[in-house]
N, C-alpha and C positions, 0 to 999 in steps of 0.2 A: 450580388455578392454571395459565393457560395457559404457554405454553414463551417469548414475550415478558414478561412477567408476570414472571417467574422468573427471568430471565435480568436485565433491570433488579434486582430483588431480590437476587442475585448481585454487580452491580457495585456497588449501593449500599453489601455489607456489606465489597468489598474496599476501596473508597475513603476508607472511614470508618476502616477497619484501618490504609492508608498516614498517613493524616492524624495517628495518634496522637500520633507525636513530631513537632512542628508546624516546628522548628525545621530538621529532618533534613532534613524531606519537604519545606522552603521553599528549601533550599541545592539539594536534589537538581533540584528542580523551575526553579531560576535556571541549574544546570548544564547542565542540558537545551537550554538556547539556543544553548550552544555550535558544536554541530556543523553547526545550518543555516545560521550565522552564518559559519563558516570554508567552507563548500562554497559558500554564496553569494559571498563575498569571493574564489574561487580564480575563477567563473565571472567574476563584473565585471570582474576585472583580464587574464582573457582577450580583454574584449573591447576593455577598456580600450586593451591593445596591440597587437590586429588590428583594430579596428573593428569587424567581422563573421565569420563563419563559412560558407563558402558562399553571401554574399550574403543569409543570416539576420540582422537588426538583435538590437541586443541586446535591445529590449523585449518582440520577439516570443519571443526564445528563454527571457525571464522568465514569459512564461506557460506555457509547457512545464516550467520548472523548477518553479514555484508549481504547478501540478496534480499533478506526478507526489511533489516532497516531502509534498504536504499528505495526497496520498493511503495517500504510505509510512507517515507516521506515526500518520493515523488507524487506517490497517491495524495496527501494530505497540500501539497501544492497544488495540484491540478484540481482535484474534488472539495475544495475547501468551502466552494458554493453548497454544496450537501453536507457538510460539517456543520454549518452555517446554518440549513433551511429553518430549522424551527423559529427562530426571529423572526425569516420571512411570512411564516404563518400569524406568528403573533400580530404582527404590522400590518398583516394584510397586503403585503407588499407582492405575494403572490397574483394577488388577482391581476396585479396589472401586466403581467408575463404572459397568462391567459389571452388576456386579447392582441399581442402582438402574432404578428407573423412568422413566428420561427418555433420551432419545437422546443419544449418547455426545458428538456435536457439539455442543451447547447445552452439554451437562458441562463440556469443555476448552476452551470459549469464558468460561466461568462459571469456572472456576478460577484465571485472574489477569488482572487489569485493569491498565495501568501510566496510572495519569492524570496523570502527570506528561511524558507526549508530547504532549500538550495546549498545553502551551508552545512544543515546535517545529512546530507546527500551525499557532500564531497569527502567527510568525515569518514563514509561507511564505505565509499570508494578507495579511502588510503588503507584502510581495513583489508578489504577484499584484496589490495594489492601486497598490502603485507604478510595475507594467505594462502597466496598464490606463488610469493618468493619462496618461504618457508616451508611449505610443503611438498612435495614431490609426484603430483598429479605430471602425468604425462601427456600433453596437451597435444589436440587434434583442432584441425579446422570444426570438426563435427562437436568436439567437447564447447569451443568457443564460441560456437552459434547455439550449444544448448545454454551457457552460463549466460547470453545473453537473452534468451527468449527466460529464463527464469525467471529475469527482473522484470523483462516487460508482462509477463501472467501476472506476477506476486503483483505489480502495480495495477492491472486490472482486477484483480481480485479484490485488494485495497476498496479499488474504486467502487465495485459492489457494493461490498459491505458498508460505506461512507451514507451510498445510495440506499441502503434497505434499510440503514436507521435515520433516513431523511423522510422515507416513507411512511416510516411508521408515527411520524408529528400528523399528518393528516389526520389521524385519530386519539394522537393524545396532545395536539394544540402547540403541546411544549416538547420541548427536547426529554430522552428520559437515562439518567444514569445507568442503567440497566444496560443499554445500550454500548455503552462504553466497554463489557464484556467481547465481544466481539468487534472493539477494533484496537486497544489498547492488550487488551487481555489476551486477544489471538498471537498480537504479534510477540509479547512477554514468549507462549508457547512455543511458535513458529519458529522462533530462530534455534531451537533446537530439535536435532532427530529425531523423531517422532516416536524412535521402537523405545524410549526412553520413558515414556507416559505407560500411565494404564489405556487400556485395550478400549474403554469408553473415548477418549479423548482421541487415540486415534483414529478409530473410525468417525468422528467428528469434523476431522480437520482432512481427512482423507474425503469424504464421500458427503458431506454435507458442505464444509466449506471447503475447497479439496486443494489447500496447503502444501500435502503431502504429492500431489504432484509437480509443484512448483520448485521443493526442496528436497524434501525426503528422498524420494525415489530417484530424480538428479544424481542426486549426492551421492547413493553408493553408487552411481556406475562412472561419477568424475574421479572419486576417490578408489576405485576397484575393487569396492567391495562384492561387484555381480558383474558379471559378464552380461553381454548379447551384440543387437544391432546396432552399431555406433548410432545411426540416422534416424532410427527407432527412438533412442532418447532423447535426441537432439528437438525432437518436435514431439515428448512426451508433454513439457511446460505446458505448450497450449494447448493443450486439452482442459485443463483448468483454468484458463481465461475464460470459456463458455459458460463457468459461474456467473459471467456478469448479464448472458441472455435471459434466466429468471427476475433477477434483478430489473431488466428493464420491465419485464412484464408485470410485476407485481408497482413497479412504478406509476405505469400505467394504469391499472387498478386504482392504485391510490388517489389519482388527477379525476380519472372521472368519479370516482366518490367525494370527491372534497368541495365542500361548501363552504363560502368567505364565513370570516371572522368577525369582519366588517372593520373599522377603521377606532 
């Protein structure tokens, strides 16, 4: 069985597990809308009462918001295993991953599935679609294969950062709030412009964790605020998904330094 294969087979048997109690996992899954629904509503009514941000309209700043929540959440369903690891350090439940046959990343990818972010997914999707009616971007086959590769970086990018404060338990045992800077905290920043910050922040989110190619720099050439190579942009996004090639290696560091907890 290949390690796709496998890994479907993995989310299918946790999805089926969440579903057992139908009634839990329908409240849980309606609760879930909550929170994109209040962080959209504090954005609206920001601009409700400035008009704009830097001369940012509010439509365009809905499609920066729409790419970066859609991407949080998809990240936070798929990497939920890495959300998750410090428990498995606690437990020790690590070791037993170790001696299986299959790379340890598929494992704690394969170990919790949350499909119930699925719902603030769709949320950020009616979003993006009500930013795209509302606006006046002139849409290209080349615009529409960049606003897609955006989500899927922003969700690799997620997944990084999920994974390098999964790594970081290997040496402090336990999960650490600190942590949560960098994925809660990025994404609060993320869904806005970037040239909107001080000058620290953005080269932060540009060249360390690099956001700012996933949104920022997108975004003035869907909304026209710059010119150039339509196809140039179109496959600016992935260039920051190769954030997540550190991340694996620092991963890797972490496995072979990690010594059981014991049981």
């Amino acid at each position: 069985m290949n390690s796709v294969k496998l890994y479907l087979k993995y989310v299918q048997l946790l999805v089926k597990a969440q579903a057992q109690y139908k009634a839990s996992f329908i409240m849980l899954f309606i609760a879930q809308l909550i929170s994109p629904i209040v962080m959209f509503a504090g954005v609206y009514f920001l601009f409700e009462r400035f008009g704009n941000v830097q001369g940012w309209a509010m439509h365009e700043v809905f499609v920066s918001y729409a790419v970066i929540t859609m991407s949080f959440y998809m990240a936070e369903c798929i990497a939920r295993g890495f959300d998750q690891f410090p428990n498995m350090i606690r437990t020790a439940s690590f070791d037993r991953i170790l001696v299986r046959p299959r790379g340890t990343i598929l494992q704690v990818l394969g170990s919790a599935f949350d499909i119930r972010k699925i719902s603030p997914f769709f949320v950020s999707c009616i979003i993006l679609t009500l930013a795209i009616v509302s606006g006046d971007i002139l849409w290209t086959f080349a615009r529409v294969v960049m606003l897609f590769n955006m989500i899927i970086s922003g969700t690799i990018i997620f997944c990084g950062v999920f994974m390098l404060q999964a790594t970081a338990a290997f040496w402090t045992i336990g999960g650490i709030e600190f942590a949560n800077i960098f994925t809660h905290g990025i994404r609060q920043h993320a869904i806005y412009p970037l040239n909107i910050f001080p000058r620290g922040i953005t080269i932060f989110l540009t060249f360390i964790i690099p956001f700012g190619t996933v949104t920022y720099l997108p975004l003035r050439y869907l909304v026209g605020r710059i010119d150039g190579i339509s196809w140039l942009y179109a496959f600016l996004p992935l260039t920051g998904a190769l954030f997540i090639l550190p991340c694996i290696l620092a991963w890797r560091f972490g496995v072979r330094k990690y010594s059981s907890t014991g049981s």
